[in-house]
Each structure stands twice: as C-alpha cells, then as structure tokens.
SELUMPA-242228 format. One record per residue (C-alpha): residue in three letters; x, y, z. Coordinates in pm, whole numbers, padded with zeros to 5 digits, always signed. Layout:
<sites>
ALAXYZ;...
</sites>
This chain:
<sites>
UNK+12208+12052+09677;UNK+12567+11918+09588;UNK+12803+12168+09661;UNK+13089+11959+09445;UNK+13172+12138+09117;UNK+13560+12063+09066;UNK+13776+11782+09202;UNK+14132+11849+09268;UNK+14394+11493+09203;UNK+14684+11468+09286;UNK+14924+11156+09155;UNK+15251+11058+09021;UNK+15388+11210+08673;UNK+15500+10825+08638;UNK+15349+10527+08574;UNK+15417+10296+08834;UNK+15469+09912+08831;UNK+15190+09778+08589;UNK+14945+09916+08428;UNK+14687+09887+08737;UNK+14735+10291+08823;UNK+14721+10390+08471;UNK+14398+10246+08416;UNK+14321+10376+08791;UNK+14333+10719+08650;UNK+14171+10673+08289;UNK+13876+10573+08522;UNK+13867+10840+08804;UNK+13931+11076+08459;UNK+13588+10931+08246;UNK+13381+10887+08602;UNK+13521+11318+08681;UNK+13333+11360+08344;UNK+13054+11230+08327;UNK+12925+11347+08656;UNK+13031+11711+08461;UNK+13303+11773+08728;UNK+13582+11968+08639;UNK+13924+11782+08657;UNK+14187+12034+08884;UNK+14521+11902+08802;UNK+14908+12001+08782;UNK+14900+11991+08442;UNK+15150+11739+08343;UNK+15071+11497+08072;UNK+15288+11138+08183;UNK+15196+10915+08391;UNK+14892+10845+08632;UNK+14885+11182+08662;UNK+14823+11229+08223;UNK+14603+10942+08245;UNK+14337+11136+08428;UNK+14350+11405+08211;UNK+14317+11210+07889;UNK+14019+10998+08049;UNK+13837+11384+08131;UNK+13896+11456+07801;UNK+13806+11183+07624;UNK+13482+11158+07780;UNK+13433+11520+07698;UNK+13505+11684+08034;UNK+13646+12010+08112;UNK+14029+12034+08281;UNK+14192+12324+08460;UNK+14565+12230+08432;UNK+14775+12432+08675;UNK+15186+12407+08621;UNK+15461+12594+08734;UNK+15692+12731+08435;UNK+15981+12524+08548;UNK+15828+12167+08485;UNK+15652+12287+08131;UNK+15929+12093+07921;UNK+15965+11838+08230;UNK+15603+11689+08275;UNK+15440+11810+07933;UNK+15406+11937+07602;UNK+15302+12235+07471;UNK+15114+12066+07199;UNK+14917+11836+07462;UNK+14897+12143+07702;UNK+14659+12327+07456;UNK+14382+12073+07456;UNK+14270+12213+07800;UNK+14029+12442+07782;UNK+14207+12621+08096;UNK+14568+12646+08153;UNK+14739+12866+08434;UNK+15153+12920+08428;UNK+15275+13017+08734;UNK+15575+13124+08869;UNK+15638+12877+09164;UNK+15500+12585+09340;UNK+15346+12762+09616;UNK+15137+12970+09399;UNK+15039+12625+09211;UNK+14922+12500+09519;UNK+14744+12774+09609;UNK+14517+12819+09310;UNK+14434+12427+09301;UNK+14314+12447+09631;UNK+14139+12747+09572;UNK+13994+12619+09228;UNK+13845+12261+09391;UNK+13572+12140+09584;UNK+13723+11833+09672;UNK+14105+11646+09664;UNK+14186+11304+09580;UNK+14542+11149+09566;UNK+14585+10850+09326;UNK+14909+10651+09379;UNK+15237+10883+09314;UNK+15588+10952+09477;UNK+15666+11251+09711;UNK+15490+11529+09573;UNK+15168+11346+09600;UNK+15228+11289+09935;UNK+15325+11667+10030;UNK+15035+11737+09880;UNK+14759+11563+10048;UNK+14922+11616+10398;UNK+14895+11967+10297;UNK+14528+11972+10272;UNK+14509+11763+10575;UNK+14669+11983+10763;UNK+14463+12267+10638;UNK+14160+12077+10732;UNK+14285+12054+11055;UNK+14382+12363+11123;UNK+13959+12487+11013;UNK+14083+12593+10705;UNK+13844+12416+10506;UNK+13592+12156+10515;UNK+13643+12030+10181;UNK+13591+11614+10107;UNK+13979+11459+10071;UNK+13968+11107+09912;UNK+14282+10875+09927;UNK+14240+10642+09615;UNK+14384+10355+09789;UNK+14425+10127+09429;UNK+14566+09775+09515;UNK+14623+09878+09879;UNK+14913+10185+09782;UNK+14794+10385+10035;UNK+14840+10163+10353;UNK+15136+10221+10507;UNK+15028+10580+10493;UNK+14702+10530+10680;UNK+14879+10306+10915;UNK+15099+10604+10951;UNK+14806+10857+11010;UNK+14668+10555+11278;UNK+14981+10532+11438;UNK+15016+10947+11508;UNK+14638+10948+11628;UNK+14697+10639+11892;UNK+15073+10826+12020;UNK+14843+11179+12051;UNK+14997+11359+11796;UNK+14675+11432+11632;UNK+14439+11642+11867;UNK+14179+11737+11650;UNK+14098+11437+11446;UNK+13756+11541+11402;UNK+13848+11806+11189;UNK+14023+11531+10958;UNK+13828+11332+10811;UNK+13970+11167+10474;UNK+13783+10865+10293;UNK+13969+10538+10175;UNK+13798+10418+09858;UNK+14002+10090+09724;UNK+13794+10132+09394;UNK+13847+10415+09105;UNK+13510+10370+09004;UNK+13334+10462+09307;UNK+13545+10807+09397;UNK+13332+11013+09263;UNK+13020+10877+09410;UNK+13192+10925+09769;UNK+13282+11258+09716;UNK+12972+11349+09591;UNK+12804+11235+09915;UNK+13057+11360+10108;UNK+12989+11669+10001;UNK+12649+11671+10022;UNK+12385+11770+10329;UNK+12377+11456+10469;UNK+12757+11301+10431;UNK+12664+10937+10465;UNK+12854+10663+10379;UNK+12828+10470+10082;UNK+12926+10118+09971;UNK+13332+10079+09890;UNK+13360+10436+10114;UNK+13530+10402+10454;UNK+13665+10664+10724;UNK+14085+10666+10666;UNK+14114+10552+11029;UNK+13893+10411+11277;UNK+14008+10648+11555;UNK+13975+10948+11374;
</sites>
C-alpha cells in the first residue's frame, strides 16, 4: 500500500527564462491531481511556483497553501488565495517550513532561485540526519538542476557526506513522470522506474 498522500514543491515565485518551467509546473500541478495527491505549497500565486497550483486546481485537485504573513501582498492575492480549500498564515518562515514538512509525504523542487534551494537542502539534511525517510525528487527540467548535483557529487567524492545512504534524492528530467517516481519511491518495494535515476552515482 502507497504510503504517498501529499507532495510538498518547492520552486521559484518567478517565471524563469521561457516558458519551459511554467509549463513544467502546470504539468507536475494536473499529474499531483489526478493521482488525488494533495499539492503542499508556499502559497504564492506567480510564477512556477502559481503554475502548480493553478494546474492542481484546474484538474480539480485539492491544495494546502502555507505562507508567512509577510509575503501575503508580495507573492499573492487575497482573491486567488481563497480558491484553496486550505490556507495556513503563519507568523514566520520557520514555522512555514515546519508545517510543509510536517503536512507532506514527499518533496519535489522545480526550478527556482535561493529559497528553493534552502529548501531542499533542508530536507536533505533532515534525511540525513534520520529525520525522515520521506521520497525528495529534484525536477531537473532542461538540465536546471546540474550544477547542483554536480555539487552534491563533488561533496560525496571530497568526504563531506558520510552517510549518503541516508540521502537518497531522485533526478527525473521529465514533469510528467514525477509523480510516478514518487509514487514508487514510496512504495514497499522502491524500484526504479523509466526517466527515474539516483541524484548521484556515489550516493
């Protein structure tokens, strides 16, 4: 039995150059949907990071948007804010991240700036330290993520990473396909599927 029953996603409140992550997250948003997964997000409505949350949406899905009160007139609307069926205001970013985490059954991050990246090392490094066991996807749409995952290569090869084992992210260079990977990854068995890959080959 599939133990996957929210997905976490965290991505960029902008658009990006072209229109390839937009459409990136329209698709991980529809695919989140109709697999009846519930879409954890920040809660902003521009950019990649909207463009999940209108593709749950529109396919019917359910959203839990999660936003500090800081960024409400930064990253949203309160008119587009009360088409989620669940909305939590919180006072900081540290109690944002907490309640994602604590809402999801998995994490993906789509292309997006700093923030994105904070994020997923944060849940990496949770992972590592046996905090959780949870699938983490990186989206890698038209290669965005490499230099990262030569990054996380590079650390594991100069020992900086002792308990890779514990770590285990998924590259998926297709939005179509991340939900299929988590939900395998978070099933009994965990194996591989076509399009899915470990991060890095050492881990």
């Amino acid at each position: 039995m599939n133990k996957i029953r929210s997905v976490c996603v965290y991505c960029g409140s902008s658009t990006g150059k072209g229109g390839a992550y937009l459409e990136a997250g329209h698709v991980l948003g529809r695919s989140l949907a109709k697999s009846g997964l519930r879409l954890v997000y920040g809660g902003g409505t521009k950019g990649v990071m909207g463009a999940v949350c209108e593709g749950v949406l529109r396919a019917g899905g359910k959203v839990s948007g999660i936003i500090p009160r800081f960024l409400l007139n930064k990253e949203t609307t309160e008119p587009a804010l009360s088409r989620l069926d669940e909305l939590v205001i919180t006072e900081n970013m540290h109690e944002r991240k907490h309640l994602m985490f604590e809402k999801s059954d998995a994490f993906v991050a789509l292309p997006g700036g700093i923030g994105t990246v904070e994020e997923i090392i944060e849940i990496m490094t949770w992972a590592q330290l046996g905090h959780h066991r949870k699938p983490i996807v990186f989206a890698n749409i038209n290669g965005f993520w490499n230099p990262m995952l030569a990054l996380l290569k590079h650390m594991t090869d100069e020992g900086f990473i002792h308990t890779a084992e514990k770590v285990k992210p998924l590259v998926v260079e297709d939005a179509e396909r991340i939900v299929a990977a988590i939900l395998v990854a978070g099933s009994a068995d965990g194996a591989p599927t076509e399009g899915m890959s470990s991060v890095i080959e050492n881990l």
